[in-house]
Short mmCIF file of the C-alpha atoms (twelve columns), coordinates in Angstrom:
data_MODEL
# 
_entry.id   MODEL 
# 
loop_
_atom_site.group_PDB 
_atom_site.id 
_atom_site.type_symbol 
_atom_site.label_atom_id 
_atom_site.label_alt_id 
_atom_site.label_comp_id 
_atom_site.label_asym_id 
_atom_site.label_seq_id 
_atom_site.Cartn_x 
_atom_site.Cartn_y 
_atom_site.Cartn_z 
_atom_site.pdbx_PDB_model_num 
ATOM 1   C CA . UNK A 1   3.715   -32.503 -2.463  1 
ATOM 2   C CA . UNK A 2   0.291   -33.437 -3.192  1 
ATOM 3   C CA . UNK A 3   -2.970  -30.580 -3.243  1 
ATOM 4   C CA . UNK A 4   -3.559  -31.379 0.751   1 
ATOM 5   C CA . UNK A 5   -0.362  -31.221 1.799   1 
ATOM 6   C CA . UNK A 6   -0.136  -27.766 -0.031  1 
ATOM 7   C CA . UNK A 7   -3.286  -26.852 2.255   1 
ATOM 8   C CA . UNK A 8   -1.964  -28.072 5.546   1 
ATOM 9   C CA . UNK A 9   1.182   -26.212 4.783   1 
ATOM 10  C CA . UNK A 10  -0.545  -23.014 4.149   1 
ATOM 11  C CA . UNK A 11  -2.744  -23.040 7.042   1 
ATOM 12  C CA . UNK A 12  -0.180  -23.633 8.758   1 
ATOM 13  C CA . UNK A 13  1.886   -20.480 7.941   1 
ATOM 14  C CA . UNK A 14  1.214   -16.726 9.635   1 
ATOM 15  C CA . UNK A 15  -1.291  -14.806 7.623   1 
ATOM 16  C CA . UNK A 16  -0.752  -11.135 8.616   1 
ATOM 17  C CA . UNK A 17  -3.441  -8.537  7.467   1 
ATOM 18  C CA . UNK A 18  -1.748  -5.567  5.305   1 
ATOM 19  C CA . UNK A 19  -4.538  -3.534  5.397   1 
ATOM 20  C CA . UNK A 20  -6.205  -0.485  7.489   1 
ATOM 21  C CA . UNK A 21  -10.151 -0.776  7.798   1 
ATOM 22  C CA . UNK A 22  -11.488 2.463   6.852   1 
ATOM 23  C CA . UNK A 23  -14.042 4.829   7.447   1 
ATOM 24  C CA . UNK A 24  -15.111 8.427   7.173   1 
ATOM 25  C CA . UNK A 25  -12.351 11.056  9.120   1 
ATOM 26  C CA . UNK A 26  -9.213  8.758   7.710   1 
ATOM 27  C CA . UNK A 27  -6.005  10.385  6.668   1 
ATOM 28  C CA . UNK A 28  -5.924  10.746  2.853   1 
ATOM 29  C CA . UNK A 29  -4.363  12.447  0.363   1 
ATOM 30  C CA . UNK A 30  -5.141  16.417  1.241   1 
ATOM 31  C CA . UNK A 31  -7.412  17.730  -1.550  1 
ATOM 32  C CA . UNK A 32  -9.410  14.390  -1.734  1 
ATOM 33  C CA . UNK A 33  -13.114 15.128  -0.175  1 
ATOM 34  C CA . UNK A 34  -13.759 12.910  2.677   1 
ATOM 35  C CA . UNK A 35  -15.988 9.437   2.958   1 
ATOM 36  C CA . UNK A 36  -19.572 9.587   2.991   1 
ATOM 37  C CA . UNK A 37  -21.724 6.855   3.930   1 
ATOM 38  C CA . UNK A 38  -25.384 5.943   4.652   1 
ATOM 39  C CA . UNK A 39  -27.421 3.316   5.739   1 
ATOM 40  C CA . UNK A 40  -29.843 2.702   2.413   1 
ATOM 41  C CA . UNK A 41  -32.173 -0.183  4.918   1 
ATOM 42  C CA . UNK A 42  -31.392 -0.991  8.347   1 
ATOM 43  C CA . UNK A 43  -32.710 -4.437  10.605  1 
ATOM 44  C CA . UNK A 44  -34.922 -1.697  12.176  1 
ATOM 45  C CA . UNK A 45  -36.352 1.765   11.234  1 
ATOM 46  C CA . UNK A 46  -33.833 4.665   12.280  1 
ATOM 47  C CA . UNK A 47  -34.470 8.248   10.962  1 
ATOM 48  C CA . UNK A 48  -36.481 7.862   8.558   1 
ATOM 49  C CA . UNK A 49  -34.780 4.911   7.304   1 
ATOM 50  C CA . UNK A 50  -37.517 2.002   6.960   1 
ATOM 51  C CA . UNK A 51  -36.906 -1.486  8.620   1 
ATOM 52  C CA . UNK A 52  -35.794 -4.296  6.338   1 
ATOM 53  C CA . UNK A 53  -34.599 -6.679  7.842   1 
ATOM 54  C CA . UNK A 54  -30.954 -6.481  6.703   1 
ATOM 55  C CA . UNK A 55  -28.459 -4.079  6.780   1 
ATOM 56  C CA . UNK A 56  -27.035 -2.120  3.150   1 
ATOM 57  C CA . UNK A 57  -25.001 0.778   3.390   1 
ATOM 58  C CA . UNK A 58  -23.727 3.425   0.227   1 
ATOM 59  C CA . UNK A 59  -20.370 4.792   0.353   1 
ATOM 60  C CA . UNK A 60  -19.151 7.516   -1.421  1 
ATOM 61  C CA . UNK A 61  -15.310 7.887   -1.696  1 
ATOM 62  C CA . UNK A 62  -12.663 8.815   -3.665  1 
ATOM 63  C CA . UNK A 63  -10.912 5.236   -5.399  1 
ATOM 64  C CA . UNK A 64  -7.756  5.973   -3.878  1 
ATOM 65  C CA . UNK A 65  -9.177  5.382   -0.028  1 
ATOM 66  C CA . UNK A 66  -7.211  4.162   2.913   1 
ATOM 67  C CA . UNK A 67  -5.159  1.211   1.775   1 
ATOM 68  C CA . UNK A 68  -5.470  1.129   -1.768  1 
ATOM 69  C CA . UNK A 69  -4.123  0.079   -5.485  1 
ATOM 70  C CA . UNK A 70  -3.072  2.956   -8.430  1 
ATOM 71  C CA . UNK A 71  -2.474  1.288   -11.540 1 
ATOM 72  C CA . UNK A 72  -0.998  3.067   -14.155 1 
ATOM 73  C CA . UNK A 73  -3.816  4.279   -15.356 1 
ATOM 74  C CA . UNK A 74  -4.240  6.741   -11.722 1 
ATOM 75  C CA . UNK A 75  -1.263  8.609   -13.810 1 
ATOM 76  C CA . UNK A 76  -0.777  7.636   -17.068 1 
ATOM 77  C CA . UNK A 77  -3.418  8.756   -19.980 1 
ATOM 78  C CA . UNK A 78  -3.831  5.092   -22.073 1 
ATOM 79  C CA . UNK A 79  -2.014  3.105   -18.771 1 
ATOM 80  C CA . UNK A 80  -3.721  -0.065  -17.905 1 
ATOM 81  C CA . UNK A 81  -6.603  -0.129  -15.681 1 
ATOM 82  C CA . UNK A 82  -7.273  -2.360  -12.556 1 
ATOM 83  C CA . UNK A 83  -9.859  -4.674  -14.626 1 
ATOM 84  C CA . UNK A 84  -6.641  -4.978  -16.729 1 
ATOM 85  C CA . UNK A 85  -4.276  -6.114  -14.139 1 
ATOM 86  C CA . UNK A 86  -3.746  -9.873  -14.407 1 
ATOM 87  C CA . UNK A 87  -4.688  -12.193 -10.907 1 
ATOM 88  C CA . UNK A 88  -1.049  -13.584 -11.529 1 
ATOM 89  C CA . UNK A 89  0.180   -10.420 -10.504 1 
ATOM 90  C CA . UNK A 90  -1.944  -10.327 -7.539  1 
ATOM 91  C CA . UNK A 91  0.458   -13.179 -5.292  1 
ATOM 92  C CA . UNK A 92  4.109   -12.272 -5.101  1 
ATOM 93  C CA . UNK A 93  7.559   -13.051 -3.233  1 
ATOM 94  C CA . UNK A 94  7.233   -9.908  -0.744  1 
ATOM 95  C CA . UNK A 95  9.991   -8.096  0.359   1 
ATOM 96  C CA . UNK A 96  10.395  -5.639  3.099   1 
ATOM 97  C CA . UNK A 97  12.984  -2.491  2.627   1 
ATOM 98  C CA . UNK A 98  13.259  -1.305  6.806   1 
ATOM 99  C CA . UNK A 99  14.193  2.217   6.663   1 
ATOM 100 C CA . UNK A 100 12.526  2.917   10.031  1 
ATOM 101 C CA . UNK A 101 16.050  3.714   11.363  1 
ATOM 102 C CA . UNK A 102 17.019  6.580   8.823   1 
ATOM 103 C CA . UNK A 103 13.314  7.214   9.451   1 
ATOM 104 C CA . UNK A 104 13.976  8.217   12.914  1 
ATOM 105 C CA . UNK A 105 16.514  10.197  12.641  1 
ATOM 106 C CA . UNK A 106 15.194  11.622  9.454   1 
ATOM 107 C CA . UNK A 107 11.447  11.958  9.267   1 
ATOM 108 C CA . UNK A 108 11.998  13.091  5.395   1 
ATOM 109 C CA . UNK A 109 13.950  10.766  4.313   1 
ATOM 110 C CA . UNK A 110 13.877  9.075   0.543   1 
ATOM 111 C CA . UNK A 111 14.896  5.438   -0.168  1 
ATOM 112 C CA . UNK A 112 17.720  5.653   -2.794  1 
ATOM 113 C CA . UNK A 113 19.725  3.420   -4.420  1 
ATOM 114 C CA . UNK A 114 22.222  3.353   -2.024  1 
ATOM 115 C CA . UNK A 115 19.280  2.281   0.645   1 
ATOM 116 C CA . UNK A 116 18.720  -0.798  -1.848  1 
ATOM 117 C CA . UNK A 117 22.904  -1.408  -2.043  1 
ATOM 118 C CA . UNK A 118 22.748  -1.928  1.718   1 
ATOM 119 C CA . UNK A 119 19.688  -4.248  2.020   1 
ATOM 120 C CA . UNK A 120 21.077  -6.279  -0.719  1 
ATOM 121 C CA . UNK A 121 24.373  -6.382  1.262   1 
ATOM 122 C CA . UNK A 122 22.618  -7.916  4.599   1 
ATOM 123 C CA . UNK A 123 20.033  -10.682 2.470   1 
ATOM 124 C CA . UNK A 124 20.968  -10.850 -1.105  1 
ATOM 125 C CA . UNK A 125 20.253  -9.996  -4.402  1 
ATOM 126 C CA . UNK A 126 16.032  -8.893  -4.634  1 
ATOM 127 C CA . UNK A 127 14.265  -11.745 -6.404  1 
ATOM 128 C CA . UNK A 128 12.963  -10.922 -9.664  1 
ATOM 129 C CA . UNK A 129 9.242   -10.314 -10.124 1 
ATOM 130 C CA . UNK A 130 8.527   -9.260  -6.543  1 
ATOM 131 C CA . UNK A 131 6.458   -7.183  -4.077  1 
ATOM 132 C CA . UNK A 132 8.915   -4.686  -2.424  1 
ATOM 133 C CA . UNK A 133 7.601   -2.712  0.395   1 
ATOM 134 C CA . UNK A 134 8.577   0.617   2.219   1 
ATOM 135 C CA . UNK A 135 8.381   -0.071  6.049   1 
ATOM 136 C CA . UNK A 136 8.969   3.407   7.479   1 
ATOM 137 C CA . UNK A 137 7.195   2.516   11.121  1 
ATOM 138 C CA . UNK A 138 5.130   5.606   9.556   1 
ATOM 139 C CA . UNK A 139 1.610   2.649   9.798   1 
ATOM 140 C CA . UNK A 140 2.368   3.219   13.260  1 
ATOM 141 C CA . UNK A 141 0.443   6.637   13.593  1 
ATOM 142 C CA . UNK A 142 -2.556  5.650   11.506  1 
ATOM 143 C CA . UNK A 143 -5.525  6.805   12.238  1 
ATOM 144 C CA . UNK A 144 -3.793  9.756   13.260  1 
ATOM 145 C CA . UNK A 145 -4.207  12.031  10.091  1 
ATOM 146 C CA . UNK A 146 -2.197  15.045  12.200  1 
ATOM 147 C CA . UNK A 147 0.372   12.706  13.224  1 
ATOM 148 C CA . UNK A 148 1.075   11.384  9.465   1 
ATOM 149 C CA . UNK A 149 0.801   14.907  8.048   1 
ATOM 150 C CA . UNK A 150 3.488   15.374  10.827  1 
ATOM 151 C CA . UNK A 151 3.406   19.296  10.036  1 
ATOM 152 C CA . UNK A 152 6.921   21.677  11.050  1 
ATOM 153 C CA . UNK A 153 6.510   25.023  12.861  1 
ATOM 154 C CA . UNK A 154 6.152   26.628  9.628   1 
ATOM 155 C CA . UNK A 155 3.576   24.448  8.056   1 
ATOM 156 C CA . UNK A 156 5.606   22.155  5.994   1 
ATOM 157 C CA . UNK A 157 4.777   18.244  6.154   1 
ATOM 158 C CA . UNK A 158 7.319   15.988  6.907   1 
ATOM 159 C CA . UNK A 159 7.037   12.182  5.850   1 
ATOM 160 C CA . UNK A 160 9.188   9.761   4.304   1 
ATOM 161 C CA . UNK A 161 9.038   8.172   0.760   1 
ATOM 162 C CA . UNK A 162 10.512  6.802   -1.895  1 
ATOM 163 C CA . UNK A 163 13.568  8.035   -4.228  1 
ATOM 164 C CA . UNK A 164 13.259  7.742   -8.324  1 
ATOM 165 C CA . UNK A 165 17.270  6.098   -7.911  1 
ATOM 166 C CA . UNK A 166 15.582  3.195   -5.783  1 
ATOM 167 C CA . UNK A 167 12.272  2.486   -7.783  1 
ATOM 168 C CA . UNK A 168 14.693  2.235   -11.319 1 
ATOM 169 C CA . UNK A 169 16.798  -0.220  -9.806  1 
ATOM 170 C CA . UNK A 170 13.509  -2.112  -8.167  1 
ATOM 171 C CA . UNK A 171 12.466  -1.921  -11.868 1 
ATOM 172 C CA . UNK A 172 15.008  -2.023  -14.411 1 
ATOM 173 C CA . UNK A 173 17.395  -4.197  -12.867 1 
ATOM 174 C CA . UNK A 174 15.197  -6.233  -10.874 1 
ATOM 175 C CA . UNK A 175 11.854  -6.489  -12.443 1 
ATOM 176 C CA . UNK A 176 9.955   -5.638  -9.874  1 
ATOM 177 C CA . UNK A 177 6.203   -6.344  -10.183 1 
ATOM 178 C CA . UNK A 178 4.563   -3.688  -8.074  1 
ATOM 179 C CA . UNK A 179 5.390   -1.802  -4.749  1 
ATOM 180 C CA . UNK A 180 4.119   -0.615  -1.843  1 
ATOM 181 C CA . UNK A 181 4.806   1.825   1.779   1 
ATOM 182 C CA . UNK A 182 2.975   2.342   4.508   1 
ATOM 183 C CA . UNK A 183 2.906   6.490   3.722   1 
ATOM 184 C CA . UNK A 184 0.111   8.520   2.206   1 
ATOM 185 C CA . UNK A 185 2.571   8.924   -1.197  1 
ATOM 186 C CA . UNK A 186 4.946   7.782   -3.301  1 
ATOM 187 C CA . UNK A 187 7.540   10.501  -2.863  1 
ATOM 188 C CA . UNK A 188 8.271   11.805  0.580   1 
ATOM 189 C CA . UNK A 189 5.758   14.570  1.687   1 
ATOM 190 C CA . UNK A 190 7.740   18.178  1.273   1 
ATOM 191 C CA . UNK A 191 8.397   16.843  -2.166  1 
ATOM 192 C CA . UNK A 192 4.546   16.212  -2.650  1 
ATOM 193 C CA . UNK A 193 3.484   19.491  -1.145  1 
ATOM 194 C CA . UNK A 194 5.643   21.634  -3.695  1 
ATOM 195 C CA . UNK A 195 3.498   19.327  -6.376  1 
ATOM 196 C CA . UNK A 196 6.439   16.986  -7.414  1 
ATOM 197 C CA . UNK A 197 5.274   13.432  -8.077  1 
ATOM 198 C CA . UNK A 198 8.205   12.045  -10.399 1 
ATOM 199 C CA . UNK A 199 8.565   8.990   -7.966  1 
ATOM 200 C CA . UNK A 200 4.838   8.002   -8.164  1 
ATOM 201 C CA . UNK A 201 5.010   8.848   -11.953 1 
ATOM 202 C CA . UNK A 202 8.033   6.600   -12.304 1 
ATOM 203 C CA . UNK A 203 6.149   3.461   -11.087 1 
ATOM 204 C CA . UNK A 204 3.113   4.192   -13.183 1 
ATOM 205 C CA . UNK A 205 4.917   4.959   -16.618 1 
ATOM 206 C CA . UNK A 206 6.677   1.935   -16.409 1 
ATOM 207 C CA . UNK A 207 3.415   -0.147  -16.152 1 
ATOM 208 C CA . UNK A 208 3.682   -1.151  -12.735 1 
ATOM 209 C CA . UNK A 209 1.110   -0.690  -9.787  1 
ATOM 210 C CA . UNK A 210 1.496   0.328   -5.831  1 
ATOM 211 C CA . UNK A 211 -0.461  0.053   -2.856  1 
ATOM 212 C CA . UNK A 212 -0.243  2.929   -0.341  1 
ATOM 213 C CA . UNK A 213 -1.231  3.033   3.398   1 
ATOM 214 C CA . UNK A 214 -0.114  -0.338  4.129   1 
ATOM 215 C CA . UNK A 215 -0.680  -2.005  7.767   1 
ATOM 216 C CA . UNK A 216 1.476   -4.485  9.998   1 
ATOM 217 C CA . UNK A 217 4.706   -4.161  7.904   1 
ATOM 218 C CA . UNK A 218 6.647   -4.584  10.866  1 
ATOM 219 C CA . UNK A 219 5.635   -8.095  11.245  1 
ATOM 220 C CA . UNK A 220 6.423   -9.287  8.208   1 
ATOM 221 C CA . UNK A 221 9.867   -10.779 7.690   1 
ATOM 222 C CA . UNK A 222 11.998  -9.032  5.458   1 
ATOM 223 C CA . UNK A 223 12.188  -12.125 2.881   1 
ATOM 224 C CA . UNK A 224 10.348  -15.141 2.626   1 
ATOM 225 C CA . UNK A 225 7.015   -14.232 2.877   1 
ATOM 226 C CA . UNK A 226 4.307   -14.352 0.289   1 
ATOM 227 C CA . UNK A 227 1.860   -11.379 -0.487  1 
ATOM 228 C CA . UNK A 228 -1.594  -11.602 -1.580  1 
ATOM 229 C CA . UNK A 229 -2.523  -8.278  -3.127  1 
ATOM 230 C CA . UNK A 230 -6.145  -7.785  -4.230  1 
ATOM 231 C CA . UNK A 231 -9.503  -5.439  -5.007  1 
ATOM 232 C CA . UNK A 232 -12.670 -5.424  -7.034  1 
ATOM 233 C CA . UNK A 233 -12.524 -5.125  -10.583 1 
ATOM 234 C CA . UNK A 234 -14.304 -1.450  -11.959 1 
ATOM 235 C CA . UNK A 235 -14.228 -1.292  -15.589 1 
ATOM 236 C CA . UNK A 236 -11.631 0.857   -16.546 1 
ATOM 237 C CA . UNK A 237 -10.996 1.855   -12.968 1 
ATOM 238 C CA . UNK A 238 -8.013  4.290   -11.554 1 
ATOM 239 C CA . UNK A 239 -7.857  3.585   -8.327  1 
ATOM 240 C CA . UNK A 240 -9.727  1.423   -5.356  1 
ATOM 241 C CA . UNK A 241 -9.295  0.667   -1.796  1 
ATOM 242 C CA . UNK A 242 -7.431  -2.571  -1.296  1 
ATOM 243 C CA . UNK A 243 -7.247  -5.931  0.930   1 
ATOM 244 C CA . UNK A 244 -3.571  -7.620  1.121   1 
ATOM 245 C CA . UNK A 245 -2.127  -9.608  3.348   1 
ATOM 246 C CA . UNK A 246 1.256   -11.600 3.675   1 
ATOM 247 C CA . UNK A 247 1.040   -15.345 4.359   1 
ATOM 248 C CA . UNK A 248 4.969   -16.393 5.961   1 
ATOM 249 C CA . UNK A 249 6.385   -19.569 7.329   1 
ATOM 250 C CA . UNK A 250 5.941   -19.461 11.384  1 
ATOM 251 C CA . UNK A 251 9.067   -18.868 13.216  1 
ATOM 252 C CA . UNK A 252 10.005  -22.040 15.169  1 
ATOM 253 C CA . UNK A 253 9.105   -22.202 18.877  1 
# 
């Protein structure tokens, strides 16, 4: 297959956009201030702003905003940075793990080993040096920060997440590259709330990366699509919103 008929094939495929557009007032982590942003010149004067001609804004915002990378380094004292995180890493086999049915039935629910066993069971083994993401149906409630919190009469949050059991076999037995959910964190909310992190630590000690708040998992097939995962490169940085997308083969008519 020669260079064009890699292109024609491509454009070809389904390109599906992983990623929530974000803005000031989005659901976040909890103790993370909220967006600010500004117009610094504007096509026309508006308070006090003078006319330029073209239009610049400044945002101020934490690095881990709306859909977003941690590298180890969000964790890990010494862990690598995202100027350190290689561009091959960046396009990988992506696989879906649908837990949207315990979900429903279980809005706390953790992704354990066991959830891996049975996913294996339906499509085979995981392919080595993948992308494995957490569809919970939880993407379905953004922006809705309320709705993801998903609060109990007594004030505890309910949300769904991942289990340490899971990410070691993602990991150790399947050298997984990086992965990702569609939920504010790593570990399932109540978990989070009572300040335990170990599944989020987990990922980042073993020098792997995640992206949280993913988009439009549902439409991506559980295997055989591609992801491209990518942000800008701050020296040194810990964290940074995020544009992926999955590119898959179109179902047939």
């Amino acid at each position: 297959m020669d260079l064009d008929d890699v292109f024609a094939y491509v454009r070809g495929c389904e390109w599906i956009d992983l990623t929530h557009a974000f803005e000031p007032g989005i659901p976040h982590y909890a103790p993370f201030p909220d967006e600010e942003r500004r117009v610094v010149f504007g096509f026309k004067a508006n308070n006090g702003t003078p006319g330029s001609g073209f239009l610049v804004h400044e945002y101020r915002h934490v690095g881990q905003w709306g859909t977003h990378v941690d590298p180890p380094a969000h964790f890990i004292e010494g862990g690598r940075t995202l100027d350190a995180v290689p561009v091959e890493e960046m396009v990988l086999p992506l696989v879906v793990l649908d837990v949207r049915e315990h979900v429903n039935s279980d809005a706390g629910f953790a992704a354990t080993d066991a959830t891996i066993g049975a996913h294996e069971a339906e499509y085979g083994r995981i392919p080595d040096r993948a992308f494995v993401a957490l569809l919970t149906g939880w993407g379905a409630r953004w922006p809705d920060a309320a709705a993801m919190d998903n609060r109990d009469a007594q004030g505890d949050s309910r949300a769904p997440g991942w289990d340490v059991s899971a990410l070691r076999v993602l990991f150790e037995q399947r050298d997984c590259v990086a992965i990702g959910h569609d939920v504010t964190s790593t570990d399932p909310a109540a978990l989070v709330d009572r300040g335990h992190v170990e599944a989020e630590t987990y990922v980042l000690a073993r020098d792997r990366w995640q992206i949280e708040l993913m988009a439009n998992l549902e439409r991506v097939p559980v295997r055989g699509a591609l992801i491209v995962a990518t942000w800008p490169k701050p020296m040194a940085g810990s964290g940074f919103p995020a544009r992926c997308f999955a590119i898959t083969p179109r179902a047939p008519d």
